[in-house]
N, C-alpha and C positions, 0 to 999 in steps of 0.2 A: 432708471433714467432720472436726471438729477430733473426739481421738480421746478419748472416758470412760474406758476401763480398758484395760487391757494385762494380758492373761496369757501364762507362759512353763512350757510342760510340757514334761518332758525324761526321756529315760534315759540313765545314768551308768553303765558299769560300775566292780565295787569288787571287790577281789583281797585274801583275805588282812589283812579291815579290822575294827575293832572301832568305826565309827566313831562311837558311842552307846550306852557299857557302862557301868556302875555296880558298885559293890560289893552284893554279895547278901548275906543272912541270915547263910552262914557267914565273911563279914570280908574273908578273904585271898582271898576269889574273884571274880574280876573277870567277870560276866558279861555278854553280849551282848543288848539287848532281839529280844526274838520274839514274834510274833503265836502263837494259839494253831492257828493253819494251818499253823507250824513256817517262817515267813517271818521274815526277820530286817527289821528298821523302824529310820529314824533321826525322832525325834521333831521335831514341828512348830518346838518351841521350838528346838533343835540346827540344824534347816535358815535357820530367820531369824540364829540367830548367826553363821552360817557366810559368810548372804546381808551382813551390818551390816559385817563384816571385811573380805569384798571389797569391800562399796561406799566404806567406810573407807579403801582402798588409793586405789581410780581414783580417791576425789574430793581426794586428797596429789597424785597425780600430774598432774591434770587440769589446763590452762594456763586454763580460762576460769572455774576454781572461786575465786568472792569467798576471800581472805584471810582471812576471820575464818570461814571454815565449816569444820567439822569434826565427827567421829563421839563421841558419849560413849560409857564404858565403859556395858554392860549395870546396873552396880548404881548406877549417880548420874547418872541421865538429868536431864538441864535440862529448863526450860519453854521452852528461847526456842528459840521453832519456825524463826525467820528465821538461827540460824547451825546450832544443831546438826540434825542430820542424821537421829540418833534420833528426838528428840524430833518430827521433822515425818513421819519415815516410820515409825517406830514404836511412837510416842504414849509416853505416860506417865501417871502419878497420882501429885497431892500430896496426900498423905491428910491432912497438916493443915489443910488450906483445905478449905472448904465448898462444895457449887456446881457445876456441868458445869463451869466455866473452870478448875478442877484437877483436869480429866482429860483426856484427848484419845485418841477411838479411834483405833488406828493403819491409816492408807491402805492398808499391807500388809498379805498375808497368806499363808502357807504351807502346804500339806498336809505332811504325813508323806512320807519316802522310803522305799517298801516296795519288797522285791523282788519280782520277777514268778513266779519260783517260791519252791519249797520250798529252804530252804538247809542246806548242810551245815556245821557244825563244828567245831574242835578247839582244844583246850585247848594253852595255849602255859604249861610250868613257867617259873619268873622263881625269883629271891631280891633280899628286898628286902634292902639291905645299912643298918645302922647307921651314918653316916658320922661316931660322935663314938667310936666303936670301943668302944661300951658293954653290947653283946649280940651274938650271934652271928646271924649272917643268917635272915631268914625266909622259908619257902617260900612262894611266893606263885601261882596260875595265872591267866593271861588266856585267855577266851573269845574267839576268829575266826571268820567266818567264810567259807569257804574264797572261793566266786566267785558274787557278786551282780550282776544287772541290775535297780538300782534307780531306779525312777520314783518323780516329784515334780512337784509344780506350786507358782509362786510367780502372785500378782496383786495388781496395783496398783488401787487406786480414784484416777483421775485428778482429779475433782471434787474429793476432801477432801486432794489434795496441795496441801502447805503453803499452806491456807485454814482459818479460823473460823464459824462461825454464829451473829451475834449475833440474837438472839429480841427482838420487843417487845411487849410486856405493855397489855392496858384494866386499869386497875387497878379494885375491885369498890368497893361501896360501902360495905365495910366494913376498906377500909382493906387488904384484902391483896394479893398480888404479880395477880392477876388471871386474864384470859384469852390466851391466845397470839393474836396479832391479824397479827405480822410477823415476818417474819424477812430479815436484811442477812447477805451473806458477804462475809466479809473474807482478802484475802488479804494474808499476811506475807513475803512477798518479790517482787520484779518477774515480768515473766511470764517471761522470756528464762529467769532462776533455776529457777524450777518445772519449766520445760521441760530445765533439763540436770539434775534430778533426777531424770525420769520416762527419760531417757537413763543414766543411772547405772544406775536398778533394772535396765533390759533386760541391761543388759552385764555387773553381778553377777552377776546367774544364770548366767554364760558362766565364772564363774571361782572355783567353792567349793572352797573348800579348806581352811579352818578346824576341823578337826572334835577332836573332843575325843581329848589322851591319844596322836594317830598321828605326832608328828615323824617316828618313826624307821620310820613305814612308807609315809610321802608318799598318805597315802590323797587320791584327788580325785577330787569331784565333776561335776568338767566335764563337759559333756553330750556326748554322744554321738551321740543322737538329740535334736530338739529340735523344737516346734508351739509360733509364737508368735502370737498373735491381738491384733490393733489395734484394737477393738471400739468400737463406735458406742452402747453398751447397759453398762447395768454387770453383766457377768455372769460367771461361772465354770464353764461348761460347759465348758468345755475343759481344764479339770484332767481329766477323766477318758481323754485322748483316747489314750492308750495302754493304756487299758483296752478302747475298744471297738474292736468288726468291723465289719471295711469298710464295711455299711450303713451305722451308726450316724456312723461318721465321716465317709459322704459326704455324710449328713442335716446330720450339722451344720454343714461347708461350705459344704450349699443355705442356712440358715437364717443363717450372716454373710452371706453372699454377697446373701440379701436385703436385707440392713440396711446395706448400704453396710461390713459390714466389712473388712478385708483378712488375710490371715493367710501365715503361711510355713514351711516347712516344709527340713529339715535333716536327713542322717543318711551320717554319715562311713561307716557300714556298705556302702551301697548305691554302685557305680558309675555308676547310671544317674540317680540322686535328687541332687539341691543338696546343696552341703557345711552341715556347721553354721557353717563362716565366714560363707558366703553370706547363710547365712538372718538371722543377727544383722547382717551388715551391711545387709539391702536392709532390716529393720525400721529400723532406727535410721536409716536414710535417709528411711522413709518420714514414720518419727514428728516429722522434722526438719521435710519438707513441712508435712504436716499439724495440726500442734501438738499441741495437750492444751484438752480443756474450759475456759475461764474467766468463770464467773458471777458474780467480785466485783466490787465497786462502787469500793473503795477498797482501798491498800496501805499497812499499819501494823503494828508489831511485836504481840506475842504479848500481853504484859503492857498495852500502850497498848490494845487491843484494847477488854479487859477492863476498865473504870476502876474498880471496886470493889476490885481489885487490885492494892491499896499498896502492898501488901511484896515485889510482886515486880515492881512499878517501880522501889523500891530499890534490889532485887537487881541488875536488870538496869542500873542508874546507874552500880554500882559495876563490873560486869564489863565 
């Protein structure tokens, strides 16, 4: 049964990482986000950027990735869902244009990486140095914390991978846009395409490592443990699944397991349990079988899509 959504829940250990710290109220102090449970978090936003840089690598590296596709930087996301990468997995808004066709919810989506316990702390002194030799050094400190087991869930909505929704209107009798009567999905790239993007997302999450500020302390996210679900439904119940006990996790099991879903399971800790190699390859095997939902009708670029949108038929003439 082709598959609706993919989720991938995992724990990471992290040693010694800041890897989601900001400057605080007093300037020179670099601190660490913390829940007020005294858990240290790496923000939603921080795990998708992490997720965009790996999927950014594998699809440079990939031999079967079209030539013209590639990842935008976070601040100048495109519209054109058919090459960049962002823009189909992690939508965007032209806030000068009017309309749902300048904006696109994005397929993906991320929890927080929180630790499992409470974490500890410490303050690392630094100076920041002057490098035009015009002040003397300033003291500076960074917030660590020492050793975290942090869970996270990423999930894909297979359906709105790179696809559109065009709507068709009764128009009333007085002239205005009307009633919603239809709707046409459109997809902007072939199917073979879709399907080695929805192989991209699985295998990102196998390889974070982006994190803000850590060069020089190789912080990584790669999982450890991992629960990936190939879902027949579009759901998210299984971000929580290292949160729950053993009932709750065999409930949920019974409950894909009814649906025709398949899932797998990873954890380098355990001798007796499947590796996390395993588990990401026998998904991406499986997903390979089985494919990915496709409910459109026809295949057209992002802008062609939309025809009230001229200007960024231009755009897209010219690039």
């Amino acid at each position: 049964m082709p598959i609706e959504s993919i989720l991938v829940a995992s724990v990471a250990p992290m040693e010694m990482h800041r890897a989601n710290s900001g400057q605080n109220e007093l300037g020179n102090a670099s601190a660490i986000k913390r829940r007020p449970d005294g858990r240290v978090y790496i923000s939603g936003q921080m795990q998708r950027h992490a997720l965009f840089e790996a999927i950014s690598r594998l699809n440079e590296s990939d031999p079967e990735a079209p030539d013209d596709t590639y990842v935008s930087n976070g601040d100048a996301t495109t519209f054109m869902v058919e090459k960049d990468l962002r823009a189909d997995l992690g939508g965007f808004m032209i806030t000068d244009i009017e309309g749902e066709p300048g904006r696109r919810t994005a397929p993906i989506s991320a929890t927080p990486a929180v630790a499992e316990e409470e974490s500890n702390t410490v303050r690392d002194l630094l100076l920041r140095l002057d490098q035009s030799g015009g002040s003397d050094p300033v003291p500076v400190t960074q917030e660590l914390s020492q050793q975290d087991q942090m869970r996270s869930a990423f999930h894909l909505d297979c359906s709105s991978l790179s696809t559109s929704e065009r709507y068709e209107y009764k128009p009333t009798e007085d002239g205005n846009r009307g009633l919603h009567v239809g709707t046409e999905t459109v997809r902007h790239v072939p199917s073979e395409e879709r399907e080695r993007r929805a192989r991209l997302f699985v295998e990102a999450t196998r390889y974070l490592n982006a994190y803000a500020s850590q060069a020089r302390n190789a912080t990584t996210g790669e999982p450890q443990k991992v629960f990936i679900t190939l879902d027949t439904r579009l759901s998210r119940k299984g971000a929580r699944y290292f949160t729950m006990d053993d009932t709750e996790q065999e409930r949920l099991k019974s409950e894909l397991d009814e649906r025709g879903a398949v899932y797998f399971e990873g954890d380098d800790t355990d001798e007796e349990a499947p590796s996390v190699r395993s588990a990401y390859e026998s998904a991406l095997n499986t997903l390979s079988d089985e494919g990915i939902v496709d409910r459109a009708q026809q295949t057209m670029d992002y802008a062609e899509t939309f025809e009230a949108l001229d200007d960024l038929e231009d755009f897209a003439e010219v690039e």
